[in-house]
C-alpha positions in Angstrom: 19.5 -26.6 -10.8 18.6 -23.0 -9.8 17.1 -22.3 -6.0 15.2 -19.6 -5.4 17.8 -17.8 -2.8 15.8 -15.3 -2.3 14.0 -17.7 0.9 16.9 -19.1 2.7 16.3 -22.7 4.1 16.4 -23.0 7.7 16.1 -26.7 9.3 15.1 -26.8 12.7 15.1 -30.2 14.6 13.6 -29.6 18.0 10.5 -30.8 20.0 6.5 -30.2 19.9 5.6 -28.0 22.3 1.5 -28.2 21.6 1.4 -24.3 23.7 3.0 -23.3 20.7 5.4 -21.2 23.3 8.4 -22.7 22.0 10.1 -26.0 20.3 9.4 -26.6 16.6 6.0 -23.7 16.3 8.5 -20.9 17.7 11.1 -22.1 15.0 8.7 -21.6 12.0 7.0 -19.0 13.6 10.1 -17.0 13.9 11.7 -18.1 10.5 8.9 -17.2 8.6 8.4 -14.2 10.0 12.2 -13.4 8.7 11.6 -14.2 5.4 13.1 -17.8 5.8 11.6 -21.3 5.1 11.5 -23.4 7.9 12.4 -27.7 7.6 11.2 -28.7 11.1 12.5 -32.3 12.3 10.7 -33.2 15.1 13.0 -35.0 17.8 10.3 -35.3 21.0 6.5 -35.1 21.6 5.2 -33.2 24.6 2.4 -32.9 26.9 2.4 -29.4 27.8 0.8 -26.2 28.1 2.2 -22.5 29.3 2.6 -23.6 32.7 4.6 -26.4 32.5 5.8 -29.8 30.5 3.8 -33.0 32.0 5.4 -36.0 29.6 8.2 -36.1 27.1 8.4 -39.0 24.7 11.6 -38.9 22.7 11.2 -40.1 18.6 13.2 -43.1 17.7 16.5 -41.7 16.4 16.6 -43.7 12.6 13.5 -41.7 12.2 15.3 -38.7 13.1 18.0 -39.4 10.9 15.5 -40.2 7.6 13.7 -36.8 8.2 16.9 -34.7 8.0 18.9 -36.7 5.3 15.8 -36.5 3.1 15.5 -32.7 3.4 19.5 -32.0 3.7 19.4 -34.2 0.3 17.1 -32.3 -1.5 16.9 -28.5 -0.6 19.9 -26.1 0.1 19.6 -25.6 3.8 21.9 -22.5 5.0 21.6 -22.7 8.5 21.0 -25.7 11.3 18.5 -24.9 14.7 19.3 -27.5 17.2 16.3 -27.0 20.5 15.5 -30.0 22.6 16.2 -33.1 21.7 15.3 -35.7 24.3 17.1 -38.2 24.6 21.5 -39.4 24.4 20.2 -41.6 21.5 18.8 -38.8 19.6 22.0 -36.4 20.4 23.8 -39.0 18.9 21.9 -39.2 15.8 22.3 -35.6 15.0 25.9 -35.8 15.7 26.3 -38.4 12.8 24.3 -36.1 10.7 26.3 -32.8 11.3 29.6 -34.7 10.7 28.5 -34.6 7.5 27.3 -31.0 6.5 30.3 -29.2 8.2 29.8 -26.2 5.5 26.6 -25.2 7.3 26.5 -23.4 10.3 25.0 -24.8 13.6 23.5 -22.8 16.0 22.7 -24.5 19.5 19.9 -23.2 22.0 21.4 -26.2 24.8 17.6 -26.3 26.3 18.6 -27.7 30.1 16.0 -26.7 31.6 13.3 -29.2 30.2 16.3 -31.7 31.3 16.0 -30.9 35.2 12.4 -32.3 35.3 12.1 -36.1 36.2 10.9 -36.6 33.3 14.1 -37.7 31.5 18.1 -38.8 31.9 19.0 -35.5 32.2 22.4 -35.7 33.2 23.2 -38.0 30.4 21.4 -35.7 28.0 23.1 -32.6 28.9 26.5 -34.4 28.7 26.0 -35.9 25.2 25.4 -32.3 24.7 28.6 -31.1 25.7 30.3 -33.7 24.0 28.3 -34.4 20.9 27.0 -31.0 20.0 29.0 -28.5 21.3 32.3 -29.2 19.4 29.5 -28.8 16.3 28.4 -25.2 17.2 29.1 -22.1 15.3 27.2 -20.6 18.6 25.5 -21.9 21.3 23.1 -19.4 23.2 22.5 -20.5 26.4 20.9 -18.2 29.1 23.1 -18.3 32.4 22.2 -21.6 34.0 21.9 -23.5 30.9 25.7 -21.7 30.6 26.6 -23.1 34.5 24.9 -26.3 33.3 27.7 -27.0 30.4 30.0 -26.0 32.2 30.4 -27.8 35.2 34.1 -26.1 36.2 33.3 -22.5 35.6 32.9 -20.4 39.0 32.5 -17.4 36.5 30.1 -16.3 34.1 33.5 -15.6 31.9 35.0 -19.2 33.0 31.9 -20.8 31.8 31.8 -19.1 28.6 35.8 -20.6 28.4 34.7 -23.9 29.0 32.1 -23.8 26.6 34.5 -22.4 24.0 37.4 -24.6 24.4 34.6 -27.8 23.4 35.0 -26.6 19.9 32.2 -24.1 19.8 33.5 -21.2 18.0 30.5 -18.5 19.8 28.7 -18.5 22.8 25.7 -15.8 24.1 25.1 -16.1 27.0 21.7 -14.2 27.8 20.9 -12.7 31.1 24.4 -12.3 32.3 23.9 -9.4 34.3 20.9 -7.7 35.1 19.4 -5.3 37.0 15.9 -3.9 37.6 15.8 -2.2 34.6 18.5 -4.0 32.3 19.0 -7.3 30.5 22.9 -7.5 29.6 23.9 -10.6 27.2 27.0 -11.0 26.8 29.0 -12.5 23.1 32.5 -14.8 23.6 34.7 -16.2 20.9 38.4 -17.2 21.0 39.6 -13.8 22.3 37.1 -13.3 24.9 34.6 -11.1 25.3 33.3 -9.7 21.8 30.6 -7.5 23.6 27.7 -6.9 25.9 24.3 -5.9 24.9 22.0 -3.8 27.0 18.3 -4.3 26.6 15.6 -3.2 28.9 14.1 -5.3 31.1 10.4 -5.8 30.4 8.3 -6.6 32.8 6.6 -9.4 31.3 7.5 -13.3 32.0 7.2 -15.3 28.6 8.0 -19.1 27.4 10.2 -19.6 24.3 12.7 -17.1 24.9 15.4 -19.0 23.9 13.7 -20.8 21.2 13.0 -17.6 19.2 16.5 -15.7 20.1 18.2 -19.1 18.6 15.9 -19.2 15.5 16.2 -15.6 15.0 19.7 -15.7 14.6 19.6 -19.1 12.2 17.9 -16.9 10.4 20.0 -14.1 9.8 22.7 -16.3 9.2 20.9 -18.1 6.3 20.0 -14.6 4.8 24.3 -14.6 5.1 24.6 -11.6 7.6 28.2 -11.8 9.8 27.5 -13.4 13.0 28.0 -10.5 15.0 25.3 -8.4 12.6 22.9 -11.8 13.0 23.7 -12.3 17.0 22.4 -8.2 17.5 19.5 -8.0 14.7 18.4 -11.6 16.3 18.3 -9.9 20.2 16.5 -7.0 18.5 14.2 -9.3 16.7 13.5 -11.5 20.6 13.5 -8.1 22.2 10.7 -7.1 20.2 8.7 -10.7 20.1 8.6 -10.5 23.7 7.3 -6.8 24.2 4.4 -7.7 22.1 4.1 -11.3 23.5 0.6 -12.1 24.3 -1.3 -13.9 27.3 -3.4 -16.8 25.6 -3.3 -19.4 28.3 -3.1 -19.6 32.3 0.6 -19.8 32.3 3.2 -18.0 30.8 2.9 -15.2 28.0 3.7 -16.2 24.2 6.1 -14.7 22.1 4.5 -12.5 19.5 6.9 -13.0 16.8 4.6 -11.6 14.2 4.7 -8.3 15.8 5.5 -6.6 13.4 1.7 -6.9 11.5 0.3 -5.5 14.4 2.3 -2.9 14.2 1.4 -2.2 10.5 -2.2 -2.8 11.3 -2.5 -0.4 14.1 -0.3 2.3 11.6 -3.2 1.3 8.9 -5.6 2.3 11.1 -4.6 5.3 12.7 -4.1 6.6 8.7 -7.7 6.0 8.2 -8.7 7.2 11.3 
């Protein structure tokens, strides 16, 4: 049968965040805006707006399971979006389910934060991450307490990014390694160490779904078969720019724009016919 390959599949599995800041809306948000289709599997429902998450209530994990297996069944999906998943139960599922697609690449945003609120086990959670998932990641992208979070031995930015590796994950970015009052450093490991550190500026602007979209962004690129060094830059670039243009549209935190590039054409419209 012939696939249209000119859309590259993209399966996200990941919560519902109803703000729309990040979870399953910043996954098909940011895949579509890349010229990707999205398959979102949701995982966990959420009460929540761009302040802050009030209730999490985990899907049962055979549900789970049937959402992906029907999609991985059917359509050629090029690249796998773990986010937040909820619960061990639910880890577990996906583990089962990645066992058996090995050929596609797995890309990890290990979202810890959401799993220091009393709202769930987190300390379970974020172990059956390091256990479960992480041996299953081409990259994992944690920002630098979702890195210290994994790795409970590292005393080092470049310890932790060791620990993580030596799971089985082949990449880890870790975002916000350095920074100063007018930089943002990231920083790419693999096997051998430091690959390289990426300067951005800092903006000045506090936004929800950071992680989300820089994790999407580079499932994206991936499924569109650039290297992984080519996706992990063009997917900063991509965040970099979603969160300069990110927009204020509730009390809390800004939103990503990750459609900033048609405002951009709009506004280069208008000042032609100006």
């Amino acid at each position: 049968m012939d696939f249209d390959n000119s859309t590259p599949v993209v399966m996200s599995l990941s919560s519902h965040d109803p703000s729309g800041s990040s979870g399953i809306q910043a996954d098909i948000e940011t895949t579509a805006s890349l010229g990707c289709h999205c398959t979102p599997i949701i995982t966990t429902l959420c009460a929540k707006d761009t302040h802050d998450t009030k209730e999490i209530v985990p899907l049962d994990a055979p549900l789970i399971i049937e959402q992906a297996r029907a999609i991985l069944e059917d359509m050629p999906v090029k690249a796998i979006k773990l986010g937040f998943l909820g619960s061990v139960e639910n880890t577990e599922a996906i583990h089962t389910i990645l066992r058996d697609y090995p050929h596609i690449p797995v890309i990890l945003d290990p979202v810890t934060s959401v799993c220091e609120s009393e709202l769930m086990d987190a300390p379970s959670v974020i172990r059956a991450t390091e256990t479960l998932l992480l041996p299953m990641a081409t990259i994992a992208t944690p920002d630098l307490v979702e890195a210290h979070d994994l790795a409970h031995q590292g005393d080092t930015l470049h310890a932790c990014a060791q620990e993580i590796l030596e799971s089985g994950c082949e990449y880890v970015l870790i975002s916000g390694a350095k920074r100063t009052q007018s930089t943002y450093e990231n920083h790419l490991y693999g096997k051998q160490g430091l690959i390289k550190a990426y300067t951005w500026e800092r903006l000045k602007l506090f936004s929800h779904g950071c992680g989300a979209t820089l994790a999407a962004s580079i499932a994206s690129y991936l499924a569109h078969g650039l290297r992984l060094e080519d996706a992990v830059e063009q997917g900063q670039q991509y965040t970099w720019n979603s969160l300069a243009a990110s927009r204020r549209l509730g009390m809390g935190k800004r939103i990503p724009n990750r459609f900033f590039w048609t405002q951009k054409r709009t506004e280069k419209k208008n000042s032609r016919s100006a």
